[in-house]
C-alpha positions in Angstrom: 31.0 -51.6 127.8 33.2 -50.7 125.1 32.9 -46.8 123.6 31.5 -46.6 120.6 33.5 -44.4 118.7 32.8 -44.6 114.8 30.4 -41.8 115.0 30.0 -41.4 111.7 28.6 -45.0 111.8 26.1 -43.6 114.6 24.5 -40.9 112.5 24.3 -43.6 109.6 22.1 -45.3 111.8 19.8 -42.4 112.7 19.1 -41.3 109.7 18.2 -45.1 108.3 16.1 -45.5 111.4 14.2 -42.8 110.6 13.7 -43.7 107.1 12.9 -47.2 108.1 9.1 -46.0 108.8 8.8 -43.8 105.8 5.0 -43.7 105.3 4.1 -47.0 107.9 2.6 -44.7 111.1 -0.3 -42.6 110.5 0.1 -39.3 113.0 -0.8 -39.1 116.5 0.0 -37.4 119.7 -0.1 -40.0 122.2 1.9 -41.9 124.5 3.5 -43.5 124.3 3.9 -43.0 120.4 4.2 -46.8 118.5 6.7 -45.5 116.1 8.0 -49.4 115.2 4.7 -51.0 115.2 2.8 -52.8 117.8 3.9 -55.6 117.6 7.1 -54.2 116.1 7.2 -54.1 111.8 3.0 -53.9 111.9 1.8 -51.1 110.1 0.7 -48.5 110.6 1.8 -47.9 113.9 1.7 -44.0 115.4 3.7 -41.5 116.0 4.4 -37.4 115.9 7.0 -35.3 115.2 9.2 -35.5 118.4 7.7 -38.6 119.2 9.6 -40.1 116.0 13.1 -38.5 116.6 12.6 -39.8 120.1 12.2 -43.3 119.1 15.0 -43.3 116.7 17.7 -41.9 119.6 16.2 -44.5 122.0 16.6 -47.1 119.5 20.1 -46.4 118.4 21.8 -44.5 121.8 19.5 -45.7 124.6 18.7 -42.5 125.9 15.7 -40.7 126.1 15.5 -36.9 124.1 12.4 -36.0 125.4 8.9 -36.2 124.8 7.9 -32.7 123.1 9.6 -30.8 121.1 9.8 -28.2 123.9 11.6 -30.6 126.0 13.8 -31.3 123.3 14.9 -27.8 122.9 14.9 -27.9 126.9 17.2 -30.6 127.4 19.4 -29.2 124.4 19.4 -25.5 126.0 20.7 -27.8 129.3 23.4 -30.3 127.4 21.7 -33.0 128.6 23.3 -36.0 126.6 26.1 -34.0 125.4 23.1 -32.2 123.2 24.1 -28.7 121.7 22.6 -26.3 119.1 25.1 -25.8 116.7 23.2 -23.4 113.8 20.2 -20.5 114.6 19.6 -19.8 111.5 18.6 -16.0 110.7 17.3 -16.8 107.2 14.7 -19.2 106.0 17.0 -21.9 105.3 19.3 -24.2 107.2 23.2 -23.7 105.9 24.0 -27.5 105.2 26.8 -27.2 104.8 27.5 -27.5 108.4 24.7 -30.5 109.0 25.4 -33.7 110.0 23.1 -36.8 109.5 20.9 -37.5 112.3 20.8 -33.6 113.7 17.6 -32.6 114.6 16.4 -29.3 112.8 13.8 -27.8 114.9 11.3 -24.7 113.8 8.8 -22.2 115.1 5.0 -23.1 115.4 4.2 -23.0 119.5 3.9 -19.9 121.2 3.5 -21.7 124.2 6.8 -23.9 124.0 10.1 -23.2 124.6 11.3 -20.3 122.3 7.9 -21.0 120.2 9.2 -24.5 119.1 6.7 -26.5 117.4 8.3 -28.9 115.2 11.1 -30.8 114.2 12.5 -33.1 111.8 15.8 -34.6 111.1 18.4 -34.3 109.0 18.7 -37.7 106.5 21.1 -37.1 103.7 22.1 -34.3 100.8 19.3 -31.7 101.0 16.8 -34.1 102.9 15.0 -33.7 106.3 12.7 -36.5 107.3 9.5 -35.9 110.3 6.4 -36.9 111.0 3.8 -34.1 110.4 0.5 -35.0 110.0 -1.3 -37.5 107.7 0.8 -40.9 107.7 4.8 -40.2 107.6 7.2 -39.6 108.4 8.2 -38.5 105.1 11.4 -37.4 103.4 11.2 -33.8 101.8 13.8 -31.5 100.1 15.3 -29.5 102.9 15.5 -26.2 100.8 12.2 -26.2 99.9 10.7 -27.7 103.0 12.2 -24.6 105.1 11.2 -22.2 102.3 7.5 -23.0 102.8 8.0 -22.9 106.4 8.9 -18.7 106.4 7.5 -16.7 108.4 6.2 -17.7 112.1 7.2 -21.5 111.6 10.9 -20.8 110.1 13.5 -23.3 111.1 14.7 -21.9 114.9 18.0 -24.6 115.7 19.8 -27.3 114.4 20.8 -29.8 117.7 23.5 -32.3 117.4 24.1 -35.2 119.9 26.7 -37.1 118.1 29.7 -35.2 117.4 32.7 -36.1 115.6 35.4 -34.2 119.1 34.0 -36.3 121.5 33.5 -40.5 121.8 29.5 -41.4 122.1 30.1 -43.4 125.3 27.4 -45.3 127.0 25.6 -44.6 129.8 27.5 -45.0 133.4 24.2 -44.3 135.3 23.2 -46.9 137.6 19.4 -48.5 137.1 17.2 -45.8 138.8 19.1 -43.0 137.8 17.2 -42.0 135.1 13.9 -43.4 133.6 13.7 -45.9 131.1 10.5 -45.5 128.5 8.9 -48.2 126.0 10.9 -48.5 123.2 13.8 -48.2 124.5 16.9 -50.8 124.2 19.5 -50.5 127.3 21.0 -52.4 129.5 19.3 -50.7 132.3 16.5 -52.7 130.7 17.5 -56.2 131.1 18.3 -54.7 134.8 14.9 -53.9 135.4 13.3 -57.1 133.4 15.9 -59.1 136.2 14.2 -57.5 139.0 10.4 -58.1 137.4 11.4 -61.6 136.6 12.1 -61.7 140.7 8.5 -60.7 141.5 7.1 -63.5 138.6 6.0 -61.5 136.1 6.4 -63.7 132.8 8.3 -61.4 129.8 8.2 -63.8 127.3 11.3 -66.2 125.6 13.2 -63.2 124.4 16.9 -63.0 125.3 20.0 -65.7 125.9 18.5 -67.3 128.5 14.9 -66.9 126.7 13.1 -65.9 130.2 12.5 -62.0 128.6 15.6 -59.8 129.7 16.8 -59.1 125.9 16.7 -54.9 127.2 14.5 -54.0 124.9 11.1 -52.2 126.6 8.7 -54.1 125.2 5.3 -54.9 125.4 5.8 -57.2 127.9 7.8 -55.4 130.2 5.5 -52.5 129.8 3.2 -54.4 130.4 4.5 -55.5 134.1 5.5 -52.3 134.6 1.8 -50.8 134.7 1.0 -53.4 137.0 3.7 -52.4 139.5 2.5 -48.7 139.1 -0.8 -49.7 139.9 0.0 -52.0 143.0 2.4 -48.1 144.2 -0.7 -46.5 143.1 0.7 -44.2 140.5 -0.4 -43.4 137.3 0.4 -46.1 134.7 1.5 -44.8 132.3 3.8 -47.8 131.3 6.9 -46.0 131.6 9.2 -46.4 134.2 10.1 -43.0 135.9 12.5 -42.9 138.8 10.4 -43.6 141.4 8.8 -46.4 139.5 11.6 -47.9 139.1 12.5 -47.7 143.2 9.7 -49.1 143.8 10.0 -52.3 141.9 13.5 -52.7 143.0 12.3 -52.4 146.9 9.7 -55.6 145.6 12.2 -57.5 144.1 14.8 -57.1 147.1 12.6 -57.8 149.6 12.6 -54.9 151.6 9.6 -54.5 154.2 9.0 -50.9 154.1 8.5 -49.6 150.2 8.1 -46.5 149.1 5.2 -44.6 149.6 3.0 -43.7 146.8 3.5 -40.1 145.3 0.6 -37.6 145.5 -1.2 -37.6 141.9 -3.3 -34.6 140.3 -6.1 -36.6 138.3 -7.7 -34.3 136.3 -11.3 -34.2 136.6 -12.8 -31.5 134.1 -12.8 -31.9 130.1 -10.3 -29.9 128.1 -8.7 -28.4 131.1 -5.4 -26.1 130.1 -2.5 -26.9 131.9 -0.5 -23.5 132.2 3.2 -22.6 132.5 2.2 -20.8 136.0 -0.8 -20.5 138.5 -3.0 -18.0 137.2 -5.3 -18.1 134.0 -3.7 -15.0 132.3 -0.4 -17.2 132.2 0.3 -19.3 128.6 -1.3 -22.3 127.7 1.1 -25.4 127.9 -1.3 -27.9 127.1 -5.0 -29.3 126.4 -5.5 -32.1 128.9 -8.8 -34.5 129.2 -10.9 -35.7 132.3 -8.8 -39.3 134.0 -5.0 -38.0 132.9 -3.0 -38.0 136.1 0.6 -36.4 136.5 2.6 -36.5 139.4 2.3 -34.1 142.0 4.6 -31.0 142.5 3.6 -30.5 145.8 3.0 -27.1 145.0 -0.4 -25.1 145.9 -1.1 -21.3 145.8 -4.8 -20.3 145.9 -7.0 -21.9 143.8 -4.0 -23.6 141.6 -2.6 -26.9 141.7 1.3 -27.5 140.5 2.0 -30.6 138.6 5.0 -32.3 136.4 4.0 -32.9 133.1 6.5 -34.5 130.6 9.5 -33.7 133.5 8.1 -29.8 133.2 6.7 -27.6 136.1 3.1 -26.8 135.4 0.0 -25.4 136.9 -4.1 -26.7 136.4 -6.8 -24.8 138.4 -8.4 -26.9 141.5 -12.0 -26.4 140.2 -10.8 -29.0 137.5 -8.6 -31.7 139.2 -8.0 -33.4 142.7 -4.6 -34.7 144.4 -4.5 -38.1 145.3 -2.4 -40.1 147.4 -1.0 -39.3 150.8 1.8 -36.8 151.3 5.7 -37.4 151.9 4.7 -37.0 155.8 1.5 -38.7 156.4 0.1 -41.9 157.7 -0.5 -43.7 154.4 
């Protein structure tokens, strides 16, 4: 693939992405977040605040920013993408002088979330930020006064920029099963992954030049076939493809006799359990979970706490609450 290198072009796109769904989702935390519509264009659809920046990026660069906004500050802390924070403010406001369209302008809100992160929006044009609080949105506010009313505990914390005018935005040069691939997103580690589904007869619809469904864009469709495959690995399906889902499909659709064994699962089996940063209950609160969410086993256990990922992040629910399914890495099956 050719590098795209008319950044300027690429931030464009952002911020009209974003303000292609002013006021058509009504808020909501879960995943995966309908941010276009389902099917795409129907209103309302749903989305958050980091669900909607998350969408856009996948939409317009293909990669995934992460599902929270902690992990957004995460993978920005890490580089991940070629992310970095270029302003901390120490005042109320951002200085926008130094903005470019499509940053992501993140503030205070969660204690329990990476530097106390709780929401972000993004930059959209002169003195403009556009997010997805609550209500239906997102919706495009004056920056100034936006950040004014957000003083004290909620002020703006970083500005993070992925597309930067030193560097060419070049495409991905990961090979399919590298990293995962979420609804939403269009790649061509997609179509890569609808070939391989098409292999094992699932039926993705006319989309595409060859109109047998690998167009890669994760639709509903592929999602669709993708549960299924999580369910026959016994996984949690979820409906996004995470590494080892992806493995697994590709072992199917090659043929191979031996395929990967199931990862262990903690299915949560209290209502309104906390999932904590660490394994004791005086440690902080990541998250409110419910009674039949699953996460993928850490493989971690210390007394009477279990270790989980959640969202690609290291956490801990007590045992009284939640069981591991699934055979370990050295049993029988």
């Amino acid at each position: 693939m050719t590098p795209i290198n008319d950044n300027s072009r690429i931030r464009a796109e952002l911020a009209r992405l974003m303000k292609s769904r002013l006021w058509a989702n009504v808020y909501s935390q879960s995943r995966p977040c309908h941010f276009w519509g389902v099917p795409e264009g129907v209103n309302p659809g749903r989305a958050d605040c980091s669900g909607s920046c998350r969408a856009v990026y996948l939409r317009a660069l293909g990669f995934d920013i992460g599902g929270n906004t902690s992990a957004q500050v995460d993978d920005a802390k890490r580089g991940k993408h070629g992310a970095r924070i270029v302003q901390t403010p120490k005042g109320t406001r951002f200085d926008e002088s130094s903005l470019l369209l499509g940053d992501l302008l993140c503030f205070r809100g969660n204690p329990a979330h990476t530097d106390g992160v709780g929401h972000v929006e993004m930059y959209t044009g002169k003195n403009e930020c556009s997010g997805h609080g609550g209500g239906h949105g997102p919706t495009a506010k004056r920056l100034d006064a936006y950040c004014d009313g957000r003083a004290g505990n909620r002020r703006a914390l970083y500005a993070v920029r992925f597309v930067h005018d030193d560097e060419l935005q070049h495409p991905s040069s990961e090979s399919l099963g590298d990293t995962p691939l979420v609804y939403g997103m269009k790649h061509p580690h997609v179509g890569e992954l609808q070939r391989r589904l098409l292999r094992l007869n699932y039926n993705l619809g006319a989309f595409g030049p060859a109109k047998d469904g690998v167009d890669g864009d994760y639709g509903p469709l592929t999602r669709a076939a993708v549960i299924a495959e999580q369910r026959l690995a016994g996984t949690a399906p979820t409906g996004d493809a995470d590494i080892a889902t992806i493995r697994f499909i590709v072992a199917r659709a090659n043929g191979d006799a031996l395929l990967p064994k199931p990862a262990q699962r903690v299915l949560v089996t209290g209502d309104r359990v906390h999932l904590r940063v660490g394994a004791g209950s005086d440690s902080p609160i990541l998250r409110t979970v419910r009674a039949g969410d699953a996460f993928p086993a850490s493989g971690e256990m210390t007394g009477d706490w279990i270790g989980l990922i959640d969202d690609g992040k290291a956490a801990w629910i007590h045992s009284k609450y939640a069981t591991v399914e699934g055979a370990p890495d050295d049993g029988d099956g």
